[in-house]
Structure formats: C-alpha cells, structure tokens
KEDO-119956 format. One line per field, with one value per residue (C-alpha): x, y, z; residue in three letters; residue number from 1; chain. Coordinates in steps of 0.05 Angstrom, whole numbers, plus 5000, padded with zeros to 4 digits. Each point is the difference from the previous one (the first is absolute). Layout:
BEGIN
px <- c(X  ...)
py <- c(Y  ...)
pz <- c(Z  ...)
r <- c(ALA  ...)
k <- c(NUM  ...)
c <- c(A  ...)
END
This chain:
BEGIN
px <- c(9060  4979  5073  4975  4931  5039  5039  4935  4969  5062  5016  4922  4957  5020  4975  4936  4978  4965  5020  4973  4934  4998  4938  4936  5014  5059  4998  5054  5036  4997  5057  5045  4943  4969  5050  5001  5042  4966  4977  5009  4944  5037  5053  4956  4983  5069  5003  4937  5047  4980  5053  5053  4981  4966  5008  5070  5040  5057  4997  5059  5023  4955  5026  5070  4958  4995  4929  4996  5024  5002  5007  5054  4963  4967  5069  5024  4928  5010  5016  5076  4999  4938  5055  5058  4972  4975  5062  5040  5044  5048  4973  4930  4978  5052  5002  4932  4954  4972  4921  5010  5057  4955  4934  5031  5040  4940  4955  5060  5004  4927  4994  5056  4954  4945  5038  5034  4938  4958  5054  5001  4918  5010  4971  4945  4932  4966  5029  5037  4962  5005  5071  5024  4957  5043  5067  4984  4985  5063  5043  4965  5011  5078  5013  4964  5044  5076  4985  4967  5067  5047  4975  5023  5060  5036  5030  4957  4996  5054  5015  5073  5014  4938  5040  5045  4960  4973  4929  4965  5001  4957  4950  4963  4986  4961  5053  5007  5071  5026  5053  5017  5052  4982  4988  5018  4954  4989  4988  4952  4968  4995  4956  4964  4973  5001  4948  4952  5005  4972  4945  4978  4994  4959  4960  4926  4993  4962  4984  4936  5043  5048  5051  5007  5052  4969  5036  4985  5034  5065  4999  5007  5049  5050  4995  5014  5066  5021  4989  5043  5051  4998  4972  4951  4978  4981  4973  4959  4969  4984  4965  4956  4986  4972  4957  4975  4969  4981  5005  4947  5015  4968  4972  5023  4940  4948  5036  5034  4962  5026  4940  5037  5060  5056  4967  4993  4957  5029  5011  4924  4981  5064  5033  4992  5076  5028  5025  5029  4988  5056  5014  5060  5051  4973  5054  4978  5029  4961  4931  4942  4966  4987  5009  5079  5032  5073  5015  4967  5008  5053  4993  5035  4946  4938  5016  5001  4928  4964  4945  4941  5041  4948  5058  5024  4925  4989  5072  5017  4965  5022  5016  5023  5032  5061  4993  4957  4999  4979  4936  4976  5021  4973  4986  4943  5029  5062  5051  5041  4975  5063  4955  5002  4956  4977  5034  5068  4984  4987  5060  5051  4970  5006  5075  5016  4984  5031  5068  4980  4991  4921  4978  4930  4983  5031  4967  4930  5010  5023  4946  4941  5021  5005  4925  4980  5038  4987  4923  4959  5026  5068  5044  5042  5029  5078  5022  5082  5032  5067  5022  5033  4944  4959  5036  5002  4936  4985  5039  4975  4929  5014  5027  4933  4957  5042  5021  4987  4993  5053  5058  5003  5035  5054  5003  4994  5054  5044  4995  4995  5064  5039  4985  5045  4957  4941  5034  4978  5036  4943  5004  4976  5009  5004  5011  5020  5053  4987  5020  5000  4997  5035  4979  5042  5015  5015  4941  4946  5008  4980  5043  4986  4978  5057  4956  5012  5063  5017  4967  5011  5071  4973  5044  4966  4988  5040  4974)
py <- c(3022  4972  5030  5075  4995  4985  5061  5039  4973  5019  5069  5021  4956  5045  5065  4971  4991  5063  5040  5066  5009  5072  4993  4960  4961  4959  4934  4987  4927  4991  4955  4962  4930  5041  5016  4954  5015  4965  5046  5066  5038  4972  5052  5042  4996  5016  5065  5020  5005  5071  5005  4977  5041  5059  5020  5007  5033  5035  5078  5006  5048  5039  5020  5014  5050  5075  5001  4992  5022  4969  5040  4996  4975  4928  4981  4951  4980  4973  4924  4984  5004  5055  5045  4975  5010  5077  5020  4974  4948  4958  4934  5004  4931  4994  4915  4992  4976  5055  4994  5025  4950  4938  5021  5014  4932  4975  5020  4974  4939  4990  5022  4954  4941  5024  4999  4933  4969  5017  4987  4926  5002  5025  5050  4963  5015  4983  5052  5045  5066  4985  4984  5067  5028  4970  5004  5071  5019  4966  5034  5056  5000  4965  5076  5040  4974  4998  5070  5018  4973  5024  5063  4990  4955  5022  5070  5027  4982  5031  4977  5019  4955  4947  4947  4999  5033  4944  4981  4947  4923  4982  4931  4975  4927  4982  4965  5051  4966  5024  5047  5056  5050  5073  5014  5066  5064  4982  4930  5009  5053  4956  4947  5054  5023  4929  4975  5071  4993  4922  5033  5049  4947  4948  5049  5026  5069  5022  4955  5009  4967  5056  4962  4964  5032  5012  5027  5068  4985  4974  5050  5051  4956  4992  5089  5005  4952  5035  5059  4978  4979  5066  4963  5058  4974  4932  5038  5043  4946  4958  5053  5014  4928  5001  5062  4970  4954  5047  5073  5012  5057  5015  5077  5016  5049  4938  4942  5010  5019  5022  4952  4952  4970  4991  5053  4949  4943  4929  4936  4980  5064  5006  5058  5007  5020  4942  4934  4968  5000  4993  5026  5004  4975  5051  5044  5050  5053  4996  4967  5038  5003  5060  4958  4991  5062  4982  5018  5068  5023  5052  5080  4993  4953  5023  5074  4975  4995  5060  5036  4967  4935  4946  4953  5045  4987  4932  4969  5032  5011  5061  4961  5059  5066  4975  4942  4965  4927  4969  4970  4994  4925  4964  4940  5038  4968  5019  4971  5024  4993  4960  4970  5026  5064  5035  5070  4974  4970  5077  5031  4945  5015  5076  4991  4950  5058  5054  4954  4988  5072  4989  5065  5006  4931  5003  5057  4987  4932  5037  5056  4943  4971  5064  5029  4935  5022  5072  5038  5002  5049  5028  4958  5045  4954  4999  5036  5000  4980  4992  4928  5002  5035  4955  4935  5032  5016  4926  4981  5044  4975  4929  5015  5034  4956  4934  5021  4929  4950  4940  5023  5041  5068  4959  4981  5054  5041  4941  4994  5085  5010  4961  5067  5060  5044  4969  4965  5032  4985  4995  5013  4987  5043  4952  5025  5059  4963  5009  4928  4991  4956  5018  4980  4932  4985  4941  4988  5004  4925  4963  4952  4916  4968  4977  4931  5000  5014  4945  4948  5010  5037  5046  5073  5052  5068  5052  5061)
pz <- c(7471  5072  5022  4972  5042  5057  4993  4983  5065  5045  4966  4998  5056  5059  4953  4984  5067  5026  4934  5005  4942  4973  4968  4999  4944  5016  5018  5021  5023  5085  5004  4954  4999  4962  4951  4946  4933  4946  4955  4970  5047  5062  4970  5008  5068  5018  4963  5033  5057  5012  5068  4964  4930  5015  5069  5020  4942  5023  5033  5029  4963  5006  5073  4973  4945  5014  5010  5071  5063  5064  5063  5042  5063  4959  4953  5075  4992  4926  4983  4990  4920  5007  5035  4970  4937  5011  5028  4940  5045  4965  5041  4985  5024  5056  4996  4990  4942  4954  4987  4927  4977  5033  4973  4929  4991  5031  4950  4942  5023  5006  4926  4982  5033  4951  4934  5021  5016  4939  4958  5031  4981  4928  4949  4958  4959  5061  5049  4967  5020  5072  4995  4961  5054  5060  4961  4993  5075  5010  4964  5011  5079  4993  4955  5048  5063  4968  4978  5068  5026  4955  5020  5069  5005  4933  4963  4954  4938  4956  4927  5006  5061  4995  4982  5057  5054  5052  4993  5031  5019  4940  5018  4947  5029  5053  5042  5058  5024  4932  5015  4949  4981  4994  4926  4973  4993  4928  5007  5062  4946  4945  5042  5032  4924  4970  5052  4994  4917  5006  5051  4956  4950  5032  5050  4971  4993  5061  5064  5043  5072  5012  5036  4938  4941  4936  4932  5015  5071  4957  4953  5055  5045  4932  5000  5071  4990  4929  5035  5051  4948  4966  4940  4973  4940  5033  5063  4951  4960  5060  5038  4930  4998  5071  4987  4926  5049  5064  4999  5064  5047  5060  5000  5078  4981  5016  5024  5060  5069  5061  5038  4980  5048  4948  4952  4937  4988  5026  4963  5003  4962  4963  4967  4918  5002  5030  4964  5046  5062  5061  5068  5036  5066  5054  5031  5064  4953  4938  4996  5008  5060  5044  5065  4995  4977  5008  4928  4970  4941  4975  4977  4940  4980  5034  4976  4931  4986  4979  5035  4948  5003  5019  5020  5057  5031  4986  5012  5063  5068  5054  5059  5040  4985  4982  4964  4940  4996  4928  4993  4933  4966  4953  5048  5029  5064  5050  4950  4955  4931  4964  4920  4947  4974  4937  5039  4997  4925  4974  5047  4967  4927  5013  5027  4941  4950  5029  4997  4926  4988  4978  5046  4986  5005  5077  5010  4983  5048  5062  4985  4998  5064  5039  4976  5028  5078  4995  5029  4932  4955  5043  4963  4938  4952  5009  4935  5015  4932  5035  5009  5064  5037  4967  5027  5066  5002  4993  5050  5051  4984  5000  5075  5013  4956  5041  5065  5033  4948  5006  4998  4940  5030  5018  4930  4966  5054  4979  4925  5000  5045  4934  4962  5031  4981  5036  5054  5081  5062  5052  5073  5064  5071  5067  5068  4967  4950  4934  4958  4928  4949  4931  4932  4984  5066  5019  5047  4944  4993  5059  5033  4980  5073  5037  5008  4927  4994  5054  4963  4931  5004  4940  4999  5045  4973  5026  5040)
r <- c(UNK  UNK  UNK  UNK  UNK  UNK  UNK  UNK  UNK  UNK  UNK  UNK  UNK  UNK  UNK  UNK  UNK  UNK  UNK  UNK  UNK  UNK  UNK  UNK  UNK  UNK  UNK  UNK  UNK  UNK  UNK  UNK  UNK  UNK  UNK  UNK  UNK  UNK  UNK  UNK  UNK  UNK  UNK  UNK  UNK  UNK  UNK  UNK  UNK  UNK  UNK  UNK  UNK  UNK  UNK  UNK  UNK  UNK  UNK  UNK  UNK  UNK  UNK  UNK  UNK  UNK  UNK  UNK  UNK  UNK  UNK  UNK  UNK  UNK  UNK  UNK  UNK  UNK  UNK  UNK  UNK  UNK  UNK  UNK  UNK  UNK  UNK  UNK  UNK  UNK  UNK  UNK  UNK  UNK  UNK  UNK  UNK  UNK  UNK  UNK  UNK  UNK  UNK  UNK  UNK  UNK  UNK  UNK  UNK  UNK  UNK  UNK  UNK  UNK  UNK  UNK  UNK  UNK  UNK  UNK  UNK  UNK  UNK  UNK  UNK  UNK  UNK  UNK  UNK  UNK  UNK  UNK  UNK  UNK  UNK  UNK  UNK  UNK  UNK  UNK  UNK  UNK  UNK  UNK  UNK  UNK  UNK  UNK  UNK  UNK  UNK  UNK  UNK  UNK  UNK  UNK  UNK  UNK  UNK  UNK  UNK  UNK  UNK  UNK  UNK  UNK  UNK  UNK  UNK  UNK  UNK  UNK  UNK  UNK  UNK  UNK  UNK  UNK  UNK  UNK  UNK  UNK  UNK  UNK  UNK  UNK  UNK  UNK  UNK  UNK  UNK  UNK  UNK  UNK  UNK  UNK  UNK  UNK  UNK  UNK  UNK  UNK  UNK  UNK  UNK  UNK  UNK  UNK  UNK  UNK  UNK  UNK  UNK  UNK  UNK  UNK  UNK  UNK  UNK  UNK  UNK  UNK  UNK  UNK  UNK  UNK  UNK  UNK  UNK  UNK  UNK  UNK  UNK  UNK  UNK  UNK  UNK  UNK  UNK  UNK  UNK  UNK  UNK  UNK  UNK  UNK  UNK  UNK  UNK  UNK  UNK  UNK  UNK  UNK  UNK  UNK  UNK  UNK  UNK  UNK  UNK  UNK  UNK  UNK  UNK  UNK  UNK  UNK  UNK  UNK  UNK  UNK  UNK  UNK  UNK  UNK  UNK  UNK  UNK  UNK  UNK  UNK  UNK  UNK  UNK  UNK  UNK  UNK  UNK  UNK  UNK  UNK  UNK  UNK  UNK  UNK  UNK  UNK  UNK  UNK  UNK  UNK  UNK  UNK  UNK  UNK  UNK  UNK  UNK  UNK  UNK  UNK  UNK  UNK  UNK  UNK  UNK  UNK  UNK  UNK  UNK  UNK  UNK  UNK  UNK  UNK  UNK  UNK  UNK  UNK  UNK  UNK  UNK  UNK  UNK  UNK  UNK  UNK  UNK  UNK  UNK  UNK  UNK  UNK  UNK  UNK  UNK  UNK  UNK  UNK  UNK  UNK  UNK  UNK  UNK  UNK  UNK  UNK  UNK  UNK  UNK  UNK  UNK  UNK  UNK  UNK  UNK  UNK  UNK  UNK  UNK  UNK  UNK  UNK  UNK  UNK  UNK  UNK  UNK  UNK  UNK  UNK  UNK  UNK  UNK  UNK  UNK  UNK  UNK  UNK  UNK  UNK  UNK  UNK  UNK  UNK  UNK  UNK  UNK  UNK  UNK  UNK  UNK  UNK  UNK  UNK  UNK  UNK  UNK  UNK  UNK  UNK  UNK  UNK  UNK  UNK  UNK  UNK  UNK  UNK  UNK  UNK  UNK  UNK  UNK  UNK  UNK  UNK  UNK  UNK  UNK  UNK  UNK  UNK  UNK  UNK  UNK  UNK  UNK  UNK  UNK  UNK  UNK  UNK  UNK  UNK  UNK  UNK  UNK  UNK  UNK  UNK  UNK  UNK  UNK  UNK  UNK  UNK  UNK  UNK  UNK  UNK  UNK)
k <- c(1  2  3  4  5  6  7  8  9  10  11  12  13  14  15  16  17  18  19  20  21  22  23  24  25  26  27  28  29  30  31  32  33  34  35  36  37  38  39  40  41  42  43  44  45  46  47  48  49  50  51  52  53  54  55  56  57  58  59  60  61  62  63  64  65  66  67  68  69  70  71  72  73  74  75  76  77  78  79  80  81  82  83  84  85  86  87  88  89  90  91  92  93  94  95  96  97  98  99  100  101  102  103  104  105  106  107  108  109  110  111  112  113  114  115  116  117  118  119  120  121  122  123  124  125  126  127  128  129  130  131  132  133  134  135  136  137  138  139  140  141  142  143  144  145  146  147  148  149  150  151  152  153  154  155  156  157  158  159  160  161  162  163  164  165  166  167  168  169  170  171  172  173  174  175  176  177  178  179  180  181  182  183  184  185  186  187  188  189  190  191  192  193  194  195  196  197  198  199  200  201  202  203  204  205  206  207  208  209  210  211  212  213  214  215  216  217  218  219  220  221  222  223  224  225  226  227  228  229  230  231  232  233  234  235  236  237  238  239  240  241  242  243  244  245  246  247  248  249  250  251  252  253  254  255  256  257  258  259  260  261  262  263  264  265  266  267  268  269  270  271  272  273  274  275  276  277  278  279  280  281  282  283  284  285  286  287  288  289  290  291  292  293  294  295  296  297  298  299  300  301  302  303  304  305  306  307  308  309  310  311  312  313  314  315  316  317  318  319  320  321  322  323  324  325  326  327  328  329  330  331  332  333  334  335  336  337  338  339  340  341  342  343  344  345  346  347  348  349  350  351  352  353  354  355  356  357  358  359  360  361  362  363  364  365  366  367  368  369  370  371  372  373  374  375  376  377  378  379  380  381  382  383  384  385  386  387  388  389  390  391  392  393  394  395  396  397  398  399  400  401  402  403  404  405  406  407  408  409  410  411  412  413  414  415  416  417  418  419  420  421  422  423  424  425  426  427  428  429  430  431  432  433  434  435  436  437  438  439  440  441  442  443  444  445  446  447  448  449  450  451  452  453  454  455  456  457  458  459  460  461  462  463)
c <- c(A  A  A  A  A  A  A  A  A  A  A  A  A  A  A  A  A  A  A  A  A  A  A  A  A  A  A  A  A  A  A  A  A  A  A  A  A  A  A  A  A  A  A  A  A  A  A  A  A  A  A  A  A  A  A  A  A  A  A  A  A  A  A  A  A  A  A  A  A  A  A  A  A  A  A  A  A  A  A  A  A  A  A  A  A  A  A  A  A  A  A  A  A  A  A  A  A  A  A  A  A  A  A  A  A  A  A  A  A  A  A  A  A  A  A  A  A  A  A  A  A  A  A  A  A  A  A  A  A  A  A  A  A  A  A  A  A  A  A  A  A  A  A  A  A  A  A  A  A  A  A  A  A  A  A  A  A  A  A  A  A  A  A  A  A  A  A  A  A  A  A  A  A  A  A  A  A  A  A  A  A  A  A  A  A  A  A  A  A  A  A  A  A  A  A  A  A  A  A  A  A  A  A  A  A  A  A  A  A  A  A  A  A  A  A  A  A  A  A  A  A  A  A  A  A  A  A  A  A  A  A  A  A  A  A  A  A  A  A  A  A  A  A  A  A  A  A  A  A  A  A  A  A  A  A  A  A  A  A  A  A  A  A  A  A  A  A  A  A  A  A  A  A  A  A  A  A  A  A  A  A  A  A  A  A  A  A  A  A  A  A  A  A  A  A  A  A  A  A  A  A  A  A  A  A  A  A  A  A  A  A  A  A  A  A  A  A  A  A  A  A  A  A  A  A  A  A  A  A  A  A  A  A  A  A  A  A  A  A  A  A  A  A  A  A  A  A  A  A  A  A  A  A  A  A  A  A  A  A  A  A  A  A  A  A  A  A  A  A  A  A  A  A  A  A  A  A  A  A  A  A  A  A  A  A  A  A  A  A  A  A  A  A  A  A  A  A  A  A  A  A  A  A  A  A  A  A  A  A  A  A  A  A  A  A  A  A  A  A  A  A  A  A  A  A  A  A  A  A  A  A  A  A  A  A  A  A  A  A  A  A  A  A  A  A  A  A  A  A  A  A  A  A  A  A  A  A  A  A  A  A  A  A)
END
C-alpha cells in the first residue's frame, strides 16, 4: 500500500499545486503533504478534482464539425492541431502531444487510483454509503472519458465490424507504467457501458454540486452511448429514466437575457436543465467569446433557425456584417458547455422512437422542447406523420438545439454518415479551394499521438 501512495503522490502532487477551483465550494488539496489516503472521503477529495473532471473534456471535434467557419486570413493564426484539425489534415498533431488524449487518460487513470484505493479500504456497515458514493463518481467519470475518447481516436461504433475494429488501450489499474494493447470497438464498448450501468446503480438520484454525476447524470450518459451504438431500445429507456427523474426546461421566453454576457445563468445560479455540469479544451475557433473571432459560425447552420426561433437570439451574437459568432452556452461563461442536459435527454428520447416507429410519442417530445425556444405562442406543433421527415427533423433540431455542446455534432455526423440515406459530405472553401470531407472517410478518426505510439508501439489508425 505505501508503494500505491507513492505513485499517487508522483502521478497527482504536481496537479494539486495551483489546481484551478471552479467554484466556491471546493477545497481542494495545495500540494501532495496534504494528500493523505486513509480513508474513503480522501477519495473524495480527488474526484473533486474539478480541472481534471469537469473542465477540460474534449472539443476538438468540434472544429473539424460543420458548424463553423474560419476565414481565410486567421486559419495561419490557429494552433497546429486547431488548423490541422479544421482543414481535415491527415497529421493532425504533427509530433506533438494532443491535449484531449492526456487529459482523458488523465482523468482514467485518476479514476483507476480511486477504485483501487477504496477497494484496499473496504465496503462495510460503517461506510458503505460514502463508498457507493465514490465508487460511483468513479466509474461514472472512467465511462464518461473512454467514450469521450472513443469518439475521437476510434471508428464509430458499428455492430457488424465492432469486434474487430480498433478501440482503445483499455487501463483499469492504477499503475501508469502499465502498457496496453488496443482493445477492439466492442470491447472498448463493453467497459465503456459496464462502468455507466454500476454508476447508475450506486449514484442518488439528483445531486445539489453539479460537477458531481448523479443517476439522472448516468441515466442520460448510458442514452448518449446507446445512442451512439444505435441501440434504440436501450437509448430510449435510458433517456426516460433520466427524465422520470428531471424533465425541467428552460422557457427561452423568461430565462435567458441578453444583459447578460454569455446569455444564461452561470454555475453559481445554475441552469434547471443541466445535470452535469462540464466545460471544455478552449480552441480560437469555437468557444464563445466575442473578443477572438477566428472561428464563426456557418450559414447552413445559422440559416436554420426560424424567424420566432429564440435560439437564433440567444446563441449567437452579430459581430459584423458578415459573420455571427455563438454565444449562448450553458456555462454562462466563455466556454463551451461539454455536461450533460435535460435538452439532449428529450432530443435522444424523440430520435429513439422515431427508430422504433412509436411516432406520436417522438413527436409530442420534440414539440415540448421547441414551444419552450420559440416567442410565446409562434411555435405550430410539427404534425408530419412521415417517419423520415420525422427523423430528420430531429436531427436538424438537435444541430440547432446543440450547436456547441462537447462534441456531439461530430458524433452524430459520424454515427449518421453509417446510414446512406443520412450520410452528408461536408465542405469547406480556403483561399478559394474548396476541401471536403466524405462520410466514412478515413479522417473521421483522429490519429493516436505519435508520443504514444513511440512508447507503447500500439497500431496507429490510419488516415
């Protein structure tokens, strides 16, 4: 055991010191003296890691989506994997590290430390609430990551292939010299909804600390992965679960307010939508502030929203006569909102049921959450009885509805291109060129860091 707290000091003492807080609660550890694992709430304290947790989940792909734009006179400006990225490159990271592969094994490995080191403590009569409570977290944060990652650094999820397709180096122990193979897609998969199941089972319902998962938080994580799987039936269920326990929608009629700088209330005054709460890597591109406009947001999204559509107002800002820059995320702040929210919980339920055939049922969801974005009584109930217009109707809104959360349009653009039917080439014009990036190319799964390729030999994707 004194050999583990080593390793806990030397993989955690430099992060403790000057850790960033995001809220007025946290009290966090200054340095690693003060770091003493002897007990379940010293667990704790290391999940309350907010800058390791909560505030740098992976956007990246979110400047390869086709939401934005970035004018041809800022791309040299960019960051090597910020350009890289945008312009579709086959070397994204050119040799160096990538932020979203080091934060998310960072985070694993630091829930790995927790579920070794309570399960060194014990369950008993005595503690047992506090440590389903940690355990949960845990696994909780360990799901949230791999499938973060797996997002990123692995082919979409396809039943046909899963088995064979490359997934990730999976780490379940705390030892950070232990070198892995890459698992397969349905193997990565398989830990990804193992670890989310036990959450949901040892999380309480609802949690008062944001930054903190609850069951409603799992039960919305395990619909965004089935989802992601093309499980309907599971993705269905799970989103119901999460909205048995929190159906709140904010009426853009009230809440909202242009006085205010990011357009929604911040994490002191919270948002009833959100259960869980998470911000994101900051790319020049993406995050919303007026003062860099690098990255502005596409037409083909912007030109979306109707004329009584709240979201057009309250999401984006006119920064000149040519170009809109997004505005409006749930962080209340100037970064990109990347939790967890009772929005995407009613878009996933809607899309579920169309895929099930249950019409009505989708219908009445989508129709609930857009008289809650529309001016007080412009919104007409969508009435189409056709399934496909239905399902695209869906998927346009959950573009609108989710423009700059995490990374989910580069999700969805990658689990929709799988369908031929669905599946959109997107484009971008530089210096006059037009590029473009087909559906199932290649470059929708990021390269693994050479750094990581160097050390561990693991097979690198192809691009």
């Amino acid at each position: 055991m004194k050999s583990f707290v080593y390793c806990i000091f030397v993989t955690l003492g430099c992060l403790f010191l000057g850790c960033k807080k995001a809220t007025d609660w946290l009290n966090e550890p200054r340095s690693k003296q003060d770091v003493v694992f002897s007990a379940i709430e010293d667990y704790q304290k290391l999940l309350n890691n907010t800058s390791v947790f909560n505030l740098t989940l992976p956007t990246i792909g979110q400047v390869a989506s086709d939401n934005i734009i970035v004018r041809d006179q800022f791309i040299q400006n960019l960051q090597i994997a910020e350009r890289n990225s945008y312009l579709w490159n086959k070397d994204i990271f050119e040799g160096r590290s990538s932020v979203e592969y080091t934060v998310g094994y960072q985070a694993i490995n630091y829930a790995n430390i927790v579920l070794y080191g309570i399960e060194e403590i014990g369950r008993n009569s005595f503690n047992s609430a506090t440590f389903d409570y940690v355990k949960g977290q845990a696994h909780f944060f360990r799901s949230l990551f791999y499938f973060e990652l797996a997002n990123l650094f692995c082919k979409p999820y396809y039943h046909e292939t899963a088995d064979v397709d490359l997934g990730l180096c999976l780490r379940t122990s705390p030892d950070i010299n232990e070198i892995t193979n890459r698992s397969s897609i349905l193997e990565t998969y398989n830990l990804i909804v193992r670890d989310a199941l036990i959450s949901a089972e040892l999380l309480p319902e609802t949690n008062i600390i944001k930054t903190r998962p609850s069951k409603c938080a799992a039960y919305l994580l395990l619909a965004r992965i089935y989802l992601n799987m093309s499980d309907y039936e599971n993705s269905r269920k799970y989103a119901e679960l999460c909205l048995n326990l929190n159906n709140s929608l904010l009426d853009f009629n009230l809440k909202p307010s242009l006085n205010l700088p990011y357009r929604f209330p911040d994490y002191n005054e919270q948002n009833a939508e959100v259960v869980l709460y998470a911000q994101g890597n900051l790319y020049q591109t993406i995050f919303p502030s007026d003062f860099i406009s690098y990255g502005v947001v596409d037409t083909s999204l912007y030109n979306e929203y109707e004329i009584n559509d709240l979201r057009q107002i309250y999401f984006y800002n006119q920064i000149d006569v040519q170009a809109v820059k997004f505005k409006g995320g749930y962080t209340g702040n100037a970064s990109n909102f990347c939790g967890l929210a009772i929005n995407e919980a009613y878009l996933i339920r809607a899309e579920s049921n169309i895929r099930l055939g249950n019409l009505n049922t989708a219908r009445n969801d989508l129709n609930k959450l857009l008289r809650n974005r529309y001016k007080a009584g412009t919104y007409e109930d969508y009435a189409s009885n056709n399934a496909d217009s239905l399902l695209r109707k869906v998927l346009i809104e959950r573009r609108k509805e989710l423009p700059f959360t995490g990374n989910i349009r580069w999700q969805d653009l990658r689990r929709i291109n799988l369908d031929p039917s669905l599946a959109t080439p997107i484009y971008r014009k530089v210096n006059g060129i037009l590029i473009e990036l087909q559906p199932n190319d290649k470059r929708y799964v990021y390269p693994i860091p050479q750094n990581e390729i160097n050390l561990t030999g693991i097979t690198q994707n192809e691009r």
